[in-house]
VEXRO-729483 format. One line per 5 residues: number of its first residue (from 1); for each residue x, y, z of C-alpha. Coordinates in pm, whole numbers. Layout:
BEGIN
NUM) X,Y,Z | ...
***
This chain:
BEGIN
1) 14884,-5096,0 | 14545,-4956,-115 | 14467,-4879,-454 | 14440,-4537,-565 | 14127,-4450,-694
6) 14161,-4172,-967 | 13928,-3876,-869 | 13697,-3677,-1101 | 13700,-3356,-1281 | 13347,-3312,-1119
11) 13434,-3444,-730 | 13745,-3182,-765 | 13552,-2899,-827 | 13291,-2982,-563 | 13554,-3019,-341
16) 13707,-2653,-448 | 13387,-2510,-386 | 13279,-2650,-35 | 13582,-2485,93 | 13597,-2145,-78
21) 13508,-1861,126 | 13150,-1672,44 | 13169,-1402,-194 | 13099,-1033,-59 | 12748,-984,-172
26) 12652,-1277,54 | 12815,-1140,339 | 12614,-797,253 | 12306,-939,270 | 12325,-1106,631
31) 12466,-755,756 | 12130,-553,628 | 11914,-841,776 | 12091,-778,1120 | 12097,-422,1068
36) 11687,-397,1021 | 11637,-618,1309 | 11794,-361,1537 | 11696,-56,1332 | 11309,-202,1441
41) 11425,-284,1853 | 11511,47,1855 | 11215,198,1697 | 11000,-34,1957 | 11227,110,2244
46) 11146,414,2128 | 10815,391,2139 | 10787,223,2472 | 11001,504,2651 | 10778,761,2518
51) 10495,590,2625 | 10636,528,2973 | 10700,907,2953 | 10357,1054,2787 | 10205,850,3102
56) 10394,1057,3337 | 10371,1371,3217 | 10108,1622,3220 | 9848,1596,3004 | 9866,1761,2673
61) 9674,1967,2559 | 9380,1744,2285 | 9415,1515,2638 | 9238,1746,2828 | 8992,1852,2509
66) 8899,1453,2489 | 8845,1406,2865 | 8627,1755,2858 | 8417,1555,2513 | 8371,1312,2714
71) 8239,1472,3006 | 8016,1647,2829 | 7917,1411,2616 | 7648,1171,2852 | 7263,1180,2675
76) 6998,1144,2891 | 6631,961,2826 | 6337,1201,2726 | 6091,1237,3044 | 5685,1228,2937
81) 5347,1234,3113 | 5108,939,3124 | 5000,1057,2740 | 5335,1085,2609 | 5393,1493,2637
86) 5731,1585,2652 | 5829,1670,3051 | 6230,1688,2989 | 6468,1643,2663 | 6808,1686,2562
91) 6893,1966,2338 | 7211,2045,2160 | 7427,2388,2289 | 7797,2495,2308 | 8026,2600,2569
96) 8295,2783,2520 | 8678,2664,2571 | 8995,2830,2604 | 9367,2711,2485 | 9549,2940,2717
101) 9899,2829,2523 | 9773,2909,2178 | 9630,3241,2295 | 9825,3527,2112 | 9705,3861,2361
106) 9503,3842,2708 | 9422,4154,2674 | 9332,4130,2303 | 9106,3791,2390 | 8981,3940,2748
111) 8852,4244,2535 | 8657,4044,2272 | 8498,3747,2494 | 8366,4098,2779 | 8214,4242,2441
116) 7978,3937,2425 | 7971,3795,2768 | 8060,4040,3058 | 7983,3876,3316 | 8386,3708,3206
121) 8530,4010,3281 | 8699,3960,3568 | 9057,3880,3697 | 8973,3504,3747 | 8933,3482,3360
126) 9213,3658,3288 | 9428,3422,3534 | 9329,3129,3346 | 9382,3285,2980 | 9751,3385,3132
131) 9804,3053,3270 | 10034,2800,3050 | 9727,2550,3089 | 9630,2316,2803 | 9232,2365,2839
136) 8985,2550,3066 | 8645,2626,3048 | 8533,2961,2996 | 8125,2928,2968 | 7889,2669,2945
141) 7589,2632,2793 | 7612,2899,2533 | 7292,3054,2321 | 7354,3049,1929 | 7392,3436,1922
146) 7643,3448,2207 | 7836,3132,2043 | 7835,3325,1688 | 7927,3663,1817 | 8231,3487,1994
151) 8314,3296,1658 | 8320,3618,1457 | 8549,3737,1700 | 8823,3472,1526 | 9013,3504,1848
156) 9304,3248,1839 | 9277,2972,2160 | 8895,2994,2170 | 8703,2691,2094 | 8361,2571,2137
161) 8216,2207,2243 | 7903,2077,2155 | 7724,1906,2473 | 7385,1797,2528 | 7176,2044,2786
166) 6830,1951,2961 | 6508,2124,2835 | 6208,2162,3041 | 5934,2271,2775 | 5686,2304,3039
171) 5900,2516,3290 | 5773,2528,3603 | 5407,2356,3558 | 5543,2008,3711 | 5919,2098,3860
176) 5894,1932,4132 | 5814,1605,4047 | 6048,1647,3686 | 6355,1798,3892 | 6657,1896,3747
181) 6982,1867,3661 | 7358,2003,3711 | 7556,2175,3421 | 7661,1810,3339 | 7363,1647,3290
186) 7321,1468,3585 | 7012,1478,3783 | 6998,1643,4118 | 6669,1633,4244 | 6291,1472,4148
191) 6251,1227,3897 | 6568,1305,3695 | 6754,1245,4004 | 6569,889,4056 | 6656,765,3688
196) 7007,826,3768 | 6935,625,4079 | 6779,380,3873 | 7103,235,3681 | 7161,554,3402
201) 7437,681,3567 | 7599,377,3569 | 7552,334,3196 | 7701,705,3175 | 8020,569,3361
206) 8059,291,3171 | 8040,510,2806 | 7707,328,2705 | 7470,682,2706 | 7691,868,2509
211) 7530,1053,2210 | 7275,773,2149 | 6898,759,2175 | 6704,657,2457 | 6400,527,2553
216) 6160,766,2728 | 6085,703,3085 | 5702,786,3129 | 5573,941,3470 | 5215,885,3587
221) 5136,1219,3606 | 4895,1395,3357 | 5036,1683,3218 | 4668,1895,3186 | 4572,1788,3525
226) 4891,1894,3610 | 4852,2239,3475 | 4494,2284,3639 | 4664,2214,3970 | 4912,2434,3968
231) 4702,2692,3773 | 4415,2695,4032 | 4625,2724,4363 | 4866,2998,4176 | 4528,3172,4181
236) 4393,3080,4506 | 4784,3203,4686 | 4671,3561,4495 | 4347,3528,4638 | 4420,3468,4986
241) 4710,3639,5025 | 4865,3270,5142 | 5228,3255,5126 | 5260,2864,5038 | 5036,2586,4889
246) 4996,2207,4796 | 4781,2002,4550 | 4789,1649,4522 | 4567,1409,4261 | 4574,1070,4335
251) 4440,761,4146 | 4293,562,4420 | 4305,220,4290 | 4680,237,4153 | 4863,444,4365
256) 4952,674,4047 | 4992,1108,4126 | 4805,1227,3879 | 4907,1591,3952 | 5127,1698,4220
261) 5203,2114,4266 | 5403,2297,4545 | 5420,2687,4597 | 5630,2876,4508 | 5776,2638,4276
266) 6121,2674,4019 | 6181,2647,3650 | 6434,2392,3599 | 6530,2590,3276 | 6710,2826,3537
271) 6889,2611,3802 | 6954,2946,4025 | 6554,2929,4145 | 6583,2581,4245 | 6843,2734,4552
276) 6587,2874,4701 | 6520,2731,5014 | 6093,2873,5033 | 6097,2679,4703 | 6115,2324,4808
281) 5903,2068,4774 | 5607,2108,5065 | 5402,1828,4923 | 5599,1482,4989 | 5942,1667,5170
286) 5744,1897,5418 | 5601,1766,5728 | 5335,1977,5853 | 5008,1885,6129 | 4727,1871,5889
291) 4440,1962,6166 | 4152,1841,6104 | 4156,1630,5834 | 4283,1338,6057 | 3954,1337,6184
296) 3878,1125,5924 | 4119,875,6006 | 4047,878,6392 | 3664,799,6329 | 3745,500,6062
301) 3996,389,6357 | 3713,367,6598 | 3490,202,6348 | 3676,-18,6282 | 3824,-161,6597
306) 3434,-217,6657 | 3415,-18,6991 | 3260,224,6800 | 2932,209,6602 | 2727,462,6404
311) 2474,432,6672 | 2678,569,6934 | 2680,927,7045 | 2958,1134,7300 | 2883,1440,7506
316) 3032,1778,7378 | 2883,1982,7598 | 3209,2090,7761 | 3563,2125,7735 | 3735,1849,7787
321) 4009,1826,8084 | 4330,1647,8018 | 4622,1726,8276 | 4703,2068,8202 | 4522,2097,7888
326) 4191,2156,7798 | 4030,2033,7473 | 3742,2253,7295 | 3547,2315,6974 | 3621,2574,6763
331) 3247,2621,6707 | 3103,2411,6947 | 2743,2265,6892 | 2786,2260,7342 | 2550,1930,7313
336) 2532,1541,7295 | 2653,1469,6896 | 2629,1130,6730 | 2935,977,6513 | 2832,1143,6175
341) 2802,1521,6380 | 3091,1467,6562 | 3255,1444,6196 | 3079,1684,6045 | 3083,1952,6280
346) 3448,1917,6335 | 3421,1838,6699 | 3772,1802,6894 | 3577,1706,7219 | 3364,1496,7040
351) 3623,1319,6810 | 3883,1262,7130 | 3600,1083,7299 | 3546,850,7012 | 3967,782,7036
356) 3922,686,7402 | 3695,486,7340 | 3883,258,7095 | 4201,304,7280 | 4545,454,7317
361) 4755,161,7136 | 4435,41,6893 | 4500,430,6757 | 4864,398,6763 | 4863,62,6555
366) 4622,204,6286 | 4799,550,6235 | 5133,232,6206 | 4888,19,5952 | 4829,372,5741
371) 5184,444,5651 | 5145,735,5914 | 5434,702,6127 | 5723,576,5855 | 5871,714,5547
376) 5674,728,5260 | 5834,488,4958 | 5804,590,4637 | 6008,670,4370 | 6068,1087,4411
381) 6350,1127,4659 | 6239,1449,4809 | 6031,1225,5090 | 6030,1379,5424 | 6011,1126,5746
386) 5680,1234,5980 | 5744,1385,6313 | 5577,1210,6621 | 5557,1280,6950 | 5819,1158,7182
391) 5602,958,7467 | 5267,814,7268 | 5062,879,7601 | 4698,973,7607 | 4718,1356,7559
396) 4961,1312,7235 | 4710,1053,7156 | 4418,1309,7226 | 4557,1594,6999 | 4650,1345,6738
401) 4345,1224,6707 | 4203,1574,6520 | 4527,1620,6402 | 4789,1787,6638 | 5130,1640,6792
406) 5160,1499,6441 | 5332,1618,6150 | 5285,1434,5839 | 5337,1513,5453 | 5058,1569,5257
411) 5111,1301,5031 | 5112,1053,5305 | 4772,1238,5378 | 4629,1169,5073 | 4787,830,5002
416) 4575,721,5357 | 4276,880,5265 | 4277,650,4970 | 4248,380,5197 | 3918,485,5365
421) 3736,521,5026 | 3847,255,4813 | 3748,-38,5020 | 4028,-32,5279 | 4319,-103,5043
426) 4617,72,5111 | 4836,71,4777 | 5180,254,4790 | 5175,589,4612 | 5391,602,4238
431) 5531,902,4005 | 5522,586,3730 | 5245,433,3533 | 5067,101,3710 | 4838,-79,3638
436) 4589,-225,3877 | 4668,-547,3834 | 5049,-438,3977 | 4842,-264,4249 | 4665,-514,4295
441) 5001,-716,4390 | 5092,-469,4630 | 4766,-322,4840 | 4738,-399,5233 | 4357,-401,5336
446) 4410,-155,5628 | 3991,-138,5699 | 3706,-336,5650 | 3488,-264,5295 | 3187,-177,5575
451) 3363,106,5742 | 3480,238,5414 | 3143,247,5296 | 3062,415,5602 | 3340,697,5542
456) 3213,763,5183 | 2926,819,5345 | 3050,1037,5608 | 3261,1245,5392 | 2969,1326,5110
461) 2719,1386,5433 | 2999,1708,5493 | 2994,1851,5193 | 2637,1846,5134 | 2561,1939,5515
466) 2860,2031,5694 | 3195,2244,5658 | 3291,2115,5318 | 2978,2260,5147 | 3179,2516,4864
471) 3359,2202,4751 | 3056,2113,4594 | 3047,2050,4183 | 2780,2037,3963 | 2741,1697,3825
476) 2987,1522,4008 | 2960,1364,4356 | 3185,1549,4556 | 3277,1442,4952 | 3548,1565,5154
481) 3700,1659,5512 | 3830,2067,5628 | 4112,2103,5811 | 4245,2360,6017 | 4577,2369,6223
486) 4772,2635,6424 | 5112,2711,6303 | 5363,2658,6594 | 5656,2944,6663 | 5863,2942,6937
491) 5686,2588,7042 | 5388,2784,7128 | 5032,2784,6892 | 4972,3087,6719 | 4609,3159,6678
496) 4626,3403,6390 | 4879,3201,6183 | 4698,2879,6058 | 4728,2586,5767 | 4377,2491,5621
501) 4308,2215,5429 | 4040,2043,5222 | 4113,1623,5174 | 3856,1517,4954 | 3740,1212,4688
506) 3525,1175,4365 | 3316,1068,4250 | 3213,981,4619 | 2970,688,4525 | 3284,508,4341
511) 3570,656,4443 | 3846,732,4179 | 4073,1013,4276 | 4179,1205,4583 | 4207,1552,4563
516) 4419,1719,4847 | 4478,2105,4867 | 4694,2340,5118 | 4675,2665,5198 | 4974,2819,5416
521) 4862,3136,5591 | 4537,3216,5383 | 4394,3576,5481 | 4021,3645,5484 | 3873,3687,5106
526) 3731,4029,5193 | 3732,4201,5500 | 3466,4107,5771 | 3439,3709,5676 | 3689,3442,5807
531) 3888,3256,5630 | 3873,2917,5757 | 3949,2608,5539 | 3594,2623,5393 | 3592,2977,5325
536) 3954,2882,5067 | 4085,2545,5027 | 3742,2376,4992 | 3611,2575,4693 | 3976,2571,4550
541) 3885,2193,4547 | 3570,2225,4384 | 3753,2457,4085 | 3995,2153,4045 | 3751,1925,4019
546) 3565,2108,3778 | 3817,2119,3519 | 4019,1797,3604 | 3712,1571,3607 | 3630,1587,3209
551) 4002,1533,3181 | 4036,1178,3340 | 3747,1023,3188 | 3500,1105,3481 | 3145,1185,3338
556) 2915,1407,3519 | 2572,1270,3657 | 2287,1541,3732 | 2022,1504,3942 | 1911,1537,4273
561) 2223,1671,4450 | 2108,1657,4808 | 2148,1274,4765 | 2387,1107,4980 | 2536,783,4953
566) 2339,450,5093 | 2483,249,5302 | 2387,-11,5590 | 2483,-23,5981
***
């Protein structure tokens, strides 16, 4: 039998303890930790069902106030000329909100807001300020009287919102190459249109233009050529009774519009001018036949194809017979003209004889090699397509030689005149600065250097000798091409309804700009003169010139001004 082994005082009591129950304040504590643990699952359940039900319900009311901020909210870049003048620029205003819910009396709140804005009184309004709707807008784009008359009204459910709103300090003077923009900041039309084009409104989506500053986007255009542009064919539609117009500067060795009006134009400032459909923009998204100022391109065509030579000469004596057509002068010379007469005096006979001779497809793969035919690419998106006739056959390629059966912009116009006086480089036309190094990189030699030498030649010859003498300027060596076209109504000519035009260059000896001007419907100055294209848009051209020249860095030369320019062939 085992020994018993005698236990301690101290294993006893350890013992005792090990089995005693746990007093009550232990049990106490375990039941609070328990207790918090599902006091905070139910707070969390809580939450999440009034989450799940906040996201499918309607939106309260500071929800629709923060989706309206943001709206609002998008900043756009600052718009300059080539010398850093301020074209287009945010500005601060308010619009005015209303809280339908919080709003105490319609009548009282309809009664206040028609004191200082009428044009709200009307049932629509008071619909919406009767509705139970969180937020609706009452009036955008406030002026600080209007938004501190309201204020003082201390109408209850009236708020305002500060949002940015485009500025156009110069109005009108360039709107259609600036464009404009809708009551939310986002461009609609011209430039302001291409920068959203251009990646901005996908920085606007994605919250990163949003009350922040911007880097300017500069245009090529200068903003005091600009002015004399639009200034001197504002003058010349008052002085001719025309109803339209168009004036185009071009930089000839980038590509760059200098200056680029169409009448009647719009202030951006008020968006309600801009609907006006006799407003739009006639110089790059009208197509119109520019007469003949195509004659120009029709004689560097021949000269170049080399079936033509300055030494040649083609009977205008009479009409000339094609199917059912007939072909004439407008004032005929009725004699045997040589290339630089045939240009000169304008002659249709004369100038379709020099087409024949090169040839039906040689013309239609030049007017191709011009940019004639296709869609001018640039950056402005108000770029019209040209019209051309539906069978290329000999009589459309007749009449397109002095410029009918064709309808072209007048950008394209100048942007291909260009061409024949720079050397024969065709460079794509740009509302942005470039360099000529970058137009370098993208010019197409369209003509040989010889037959552009012989166009300068040509085109100073007219305005010392021929039609395009009142373009003439002091100082500067002036040379250019008239141009007058029918107006068609009713697909018939109309003899008494005409488009003139003067395409011209300076200075002619080395070329720098184009100068393009259109005159829709010009009337005679004074009664008992005409009022052909020499008679308006070429001294219109010379006024330009005048001003503009000083401007761009073009010094005068005087001298003998019967010179002409030298050349060999």
């Amino acid at each position: 039998m085992a020994d018993a082994r005698p236990v301690s005082f101290l294993q006893r009591r350890t013992h005792r303890e090990r089995r005693a129950p746990r007093p009550p304040s232990a049990r106490a504590g375990k039941s609070r930790v328990i207790m918090a643990m599902g006091m905070f699952a139910l707070v969390y359940l809580a939450i999440g069902g009034r989450l799940v039900l906040l996201g499918m319900s309607e939106p309260t009311e500071a929800a629709h106030y923060i989706s309206a901020k943001e709206s609002v909210a998008a900043s756009r870049p600052d718009l300059v000329d080539r010398n850093g003048q301020i074209l287009a620029t945010d500005i601060k205003t308010a619009s005015l909100y209303a809280e339908p819910r919080k709003i105490l009396d319609v009548d009282e709140a309809m009664e206040g807001i028609a004191s200082v804005l009428p044009e709200l009184n009307n049932d629509t309004v008071r619909r919406r300020l009767a509705s139970k709707a969180g937020f609706v807008w009452l009036k955008r784009e406030l002026t600080p009287r209007q938004r501190v008359a309201l204020h003082d009204l201390g109408i209850p459910g009236l708020g305002f919102l500060e949002e940015n709103s485009r500025f156009y300090p110069g109005g009108p003077t360039a709107s259609h190459i600036v464009g404009s923009v809708n009551i939310d900041n986002q461009g609609i039309s011209g430039m302001e249109l291409a920068v959203d084009r251009s990646g901005l409104s996908d920085l606007q989506a994605l919250g990163f233009a949003r009350d922040r500053p911007m880097e300017p986007v500069a245009l090529s255009i200068d903003l005091r050529a600009q002015h004399v542009v639009r200034d001197e064919l504002s003058k010349a539609l008052e002085r001719y009774h025309a109803i339209a117009g168009v004036g185009i500067v071009l930089d000839v060795d980038t590509g760059e519009v200098i200056a680029m009006s169409s009448l009647p134009d719009f202030d951006p400032n008020d968006r309600s001018q801009a609907l006006d459909s006799n407003r739009f923009n006639r110089a790059s998204g009208g197509v119109f036949e520019m007469g003949s100022v195509f004659k120009g391109f029709t004689v560097a065509m021949a000269l170049d194809s080399g079936k033509v030579t300055m030494d040649d000469s083609f009977d205008a004596t009479r009409p000339l017979r094609v199917g059912r057509r007939t072909i004439n002068d407008f004032y005929g010379k009725r004699r045997i003209l040589s290339v630089a007469e045939t240009f000169i005096y304008s002659s249709n006979i004369g100038t379709a004889k020099m087409m024949l001779a090169a040839g039906v497809e040689t013309q239609k793969a030049f007017m191709k090699r011009l940019g004639l035919t296709s869609r001018l690419k640039t950056e402005l998106p108000e770029v019209a397509t040209p019209l051309l006739p539906p069978k290329w056959n000999e009589l459309a390629a007749i009449t397109i030689s002095f410029g009918h059966g064709i309808s072209v912009t007048p950008l394209q116009t100048a942007v291909a005149t260009a061409a024949l006086v720079n050397g024969g480089r065709l460079i794509p036309a740009t509302f942005k600065p470039r360099s000529r190094e970058e137009a370098k990189a993208l010019e197409t030699r369209v003509i040989d250097e010889r037959t552009s030498a012989i166009m300068r030649y040509l085109f100073r010859l007219n305005v010392m000798s021929g039609s395009g003498r009142r373009a003439k300027v002091p100082g500067y060596v002036v040379g250019g091409k008239t141009g007058t076209a029918e107006k068609i109504e009713n697909g018939r000519y109309v003899s008494n309804k005409r488009r003139n035009s003067f395409l011209s260059a300076f200075p002619m000896d080395k070329p720098r700009y184009v100068v393009l001007v259109v005159l829709d419907e010009p009337k005679p100055e004074r009664e008992g003169i005409g009022a052909t294209a020499g008679r308006n848009t070429a001294p219109v051209t010379s006024a330009i010139i005048r001003r503009i020249a000083p401007m761009l860095g073009v010094l005068p030369k005087f001298g003998d001004e019967s010179e002409t320019i030298s050349i060999a062939y």
